[in-house]
C-alpha angles and dihedrals in degrees: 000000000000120000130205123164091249107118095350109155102223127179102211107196118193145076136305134183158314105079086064105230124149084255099049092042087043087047092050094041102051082042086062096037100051091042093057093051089054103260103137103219127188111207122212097188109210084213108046111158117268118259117241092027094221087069083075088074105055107067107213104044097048093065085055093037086053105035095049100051083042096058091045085061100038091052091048090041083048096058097046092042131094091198143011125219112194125194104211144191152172131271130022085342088068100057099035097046115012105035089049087047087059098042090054102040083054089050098046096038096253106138102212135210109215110217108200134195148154139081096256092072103101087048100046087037084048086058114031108014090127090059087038100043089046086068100028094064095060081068129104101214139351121223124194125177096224145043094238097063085048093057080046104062086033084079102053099036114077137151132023096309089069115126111229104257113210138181120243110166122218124273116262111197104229097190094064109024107067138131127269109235117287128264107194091163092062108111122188112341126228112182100044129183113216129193144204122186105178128108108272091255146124099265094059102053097214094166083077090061100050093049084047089056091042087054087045088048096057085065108035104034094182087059111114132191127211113198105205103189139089114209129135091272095082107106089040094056092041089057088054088053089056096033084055086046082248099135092116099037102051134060134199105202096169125199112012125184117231101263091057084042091059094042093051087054089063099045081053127100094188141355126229123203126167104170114162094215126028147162113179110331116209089209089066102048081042084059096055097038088068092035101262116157115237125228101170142157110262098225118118122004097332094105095052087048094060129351132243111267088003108082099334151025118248128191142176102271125248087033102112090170099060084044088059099045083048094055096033078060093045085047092051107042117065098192096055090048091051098047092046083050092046091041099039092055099051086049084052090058091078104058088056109126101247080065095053094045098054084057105046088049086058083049100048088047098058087041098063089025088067099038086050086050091044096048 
């Protein structure tokens, strides 16, 4: 039978926001996508707001006042649905939301397509991949955004009972995130405006990329930084700005939607990120997409997403002096800057939604086909 997202009934399982994260904002994109070209999707958000709304404060009760209404939904969208689409992640998310999501669409005769993301996945996979694995076979498929969670999975899975891993990159939205007009007859810039565009947590080290711009600043006074991201590190990183004399010079703009975010992009001259562990950040294809320049740490998937001296920088992570000597070159030399932005925004065209969607359609079609052979 021939498939085409027109009046397709798909269950779409994952979160939204608020709060703002790349799969929340991957979850509410590919909802409104797939809903414009016809598909009728059913979304059983992992994330609903508590009712009543006071639940959200007691700790305990809010995981049962959340799973169990979840599950309600999830068990009446799987059994409407012809296929499933799960965004899916590592840690306590995987056992309370996604297992449960596979169980069910088993259950229900749903076949589901496990989309998996996230840079914690070697490390949760190197704990629990028994426990993982005992729900992730019942899958039809498994779809992961970059070439480094494939080779992931590629060392755990082995045998006949491997689910067939495939790359479906993450959904970039065209229509917002575009290039200013080009200015090829800029030289070095000295007054430049640097961005960075993850949560204020942990994992993204932005604290690196605060000591890279206050060595940048030393030398270009007029340089200023805007921080986009909301996370429970404010305050901490905010001390490290005074504690630099960088009061003037950096901005914490917090939570941005997606049309600010893009507009920031373009009122941008470069992009710092300096994440410990990575897969395929969106911030980084947003980059690209609206002709930022990209100095960024090499851990995770980062490597296999651009290439060094192609259409980023790439640097050893935790290292905020060779960021910034990255960057000051990038600043400095015109040629560099425009090649990263030429080749940057060609690498950025394949993650455009009419490519996505011709793969997830392949994927939809041998789901249901192989649930249909199987029956």
């Amino acid at each position: 039978m021939s498939i085409n997202l027109q009046q397709l009934r798909i269950c779409l399982v994952g979160p939204v926001p608020p709060p703002a994260g790349g799969m929340a904002n991957q979850t509410r994109q590919l909802l409104e996508l797939l809903r414009q070209d016809g598909a009728i999707v059913e979304l059983v958000a992992v994330n609903a707001p508590y009712q009543p709304a006071f639940i959200a404060k007691i700790p305990l009760l809010r995981a049962i006042f959340r799973l169990f209404p979840y599950l309600y939904r999830l068990y009446r969208a799987c059994g409407k649905a012809q296929v499933v689409h799960l965004m899916a992640n590592s840690g306590w998310s995987w056992h309370l939301f996604a297992a449960p999501a596979i169980w069910i669409a088993r259950l229900r005769g749903a076949p589901i397509v496990v989309n998996y993301r996230g840079g914690h996945a070697d490390s949760f996979f190197a704990k629990s991949w028994r426990l993982v694995n005992a729900s992730l076979r019942h899958a039809s498929a498994i779809l992961v955004p970059s070439v480094f969670l494939q080779q992931v999975f590629g060392r755990y899975q082995s045998g006949n009972a491997a689910v067939p891993v495939a790359i479906v990159p993450n959904i970039l939205d065209q229509q917002l995130f575009y290039p200013r007009p080009a200015n090829p007859d800029s030289t070095a810039l000295t007054a430049p405006h640097c961005i960075v565009t993850r949560n204020l947590e942990a994992i993204y080290d932005i604290a690196t990329s605060i000591a890279a711009f206050a060595l940048l600043h030393q030398n270009q006074p007029q340089a200023t930084l805007t921080i986009a991201g909301s996370g429970p590190l404010l305050a901490k990183l905010q001390q490290q700005v005074q504690q630099l004399n960088l009061g003037q010079a950096v901005r914490f703009a917090g939570r941005l939607s997606s049309g600010q975010m893009a507009e920031l992009y373009r009122s941008a001259d470069i992009m710092l990120n300096s994440s410990l562990v990575d897969n395929s950040p969106n911030s980084i294809i947003e980059a690209m997409a609206c002709g930022v320049p990209v100095v960024s740490s090499n851990v995770g998937g980062i490597s296999q997403l651009v290439s060094h001296r192609v259409d980023a920088l790439l640097c050893n992570a935790a290292e905020p002096h060779a960021m910034y000597q990255l960057a000051s070159e990038l600043l400095q030399n015109n040629t560099l800057r425009q090649q990263l932005i030429s080749n940057g925004l060609q690498n950025s065209q394949r993650f455009y939604w009419p490519e996505v969607k011709q793969r997830l359609a392949q994927q939809y079609q041998a789901a249901i086909s192989s649930r249909e052979q199987s029956a």
